[in-house]
N, C-alpha and C positions, 0 to 999 in steps of 0.2 A: 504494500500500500504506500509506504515509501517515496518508495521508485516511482511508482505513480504520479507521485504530488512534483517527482522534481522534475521528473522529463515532463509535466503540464505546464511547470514554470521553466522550464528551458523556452517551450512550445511557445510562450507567451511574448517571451522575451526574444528568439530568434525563430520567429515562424518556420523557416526555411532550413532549419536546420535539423529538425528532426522526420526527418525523413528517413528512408531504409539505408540510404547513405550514412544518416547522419548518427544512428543505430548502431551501423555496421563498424563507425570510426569508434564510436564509444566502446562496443564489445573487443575490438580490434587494440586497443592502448588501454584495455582492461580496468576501464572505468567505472564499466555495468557487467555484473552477471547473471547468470539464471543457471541455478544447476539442473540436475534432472528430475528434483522434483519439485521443481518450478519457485524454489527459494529464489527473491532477489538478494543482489548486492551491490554497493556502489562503493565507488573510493572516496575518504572524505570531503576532497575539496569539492565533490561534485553536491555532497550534502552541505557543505559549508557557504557553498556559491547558493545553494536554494532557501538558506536559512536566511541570507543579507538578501534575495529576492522578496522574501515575504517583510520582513524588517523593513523593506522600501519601501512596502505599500503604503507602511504610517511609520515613521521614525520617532515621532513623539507620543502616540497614543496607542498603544499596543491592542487595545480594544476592537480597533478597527481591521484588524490585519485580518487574512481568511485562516490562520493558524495560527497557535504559539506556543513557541519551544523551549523557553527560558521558565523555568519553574516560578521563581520571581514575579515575573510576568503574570502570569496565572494563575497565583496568590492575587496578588494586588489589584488584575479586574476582578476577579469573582470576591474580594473585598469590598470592594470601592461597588460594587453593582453595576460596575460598566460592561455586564452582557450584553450583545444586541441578536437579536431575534437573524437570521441566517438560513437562505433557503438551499435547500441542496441542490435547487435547478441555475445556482449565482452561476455567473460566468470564471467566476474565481475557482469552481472545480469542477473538472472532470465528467463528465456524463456516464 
């Protein structure tokens, strides 16, 4: 599910890049795997590069971001009551 979130945010960020080429470059410099029983894996920079994508989305109000990874984080909105209601059809994930 991961792997999902990051190659959607690659997607988003370089449309044209994920393509079977762009797949094929990832599995190829052993970025991305999948073993045989359909376990992912990625190398960190590729989770570290998707973690500062969603961070983009709001650098000052974490509330807003379509995830969050910082435990800190996610104390302090479900403190503060800054949930917001989130549909799973947002364009922010995945179909």
């Amino acid at each position: 599910m991961i792997v999902e979130h990051v190659l959607w945010n690659l997607f988003l960020l370089k449309p044209k890049f994920l393509t079977v080429t762009g797949l094929e470059t990832l599995l190829e410099k052993a970025l991305i795997t999948f073993s045989n029983n359909n376990q992912e894996q990625m190398h960190a920079l590729i989770q570290e590069m998707d973690w500062e994508i969603v961070r983009q989305e709001s650098t000052k109000d974490p509330s807003r971001r379509s995830r969050l990874y910082d435990h800190e984080e996610v104390y302090d909105v479900l403190k503060n009551n800054m949930v917001r209601e989130i549909s799973t059809n947002s364009n922010n994930f995945p179909s």
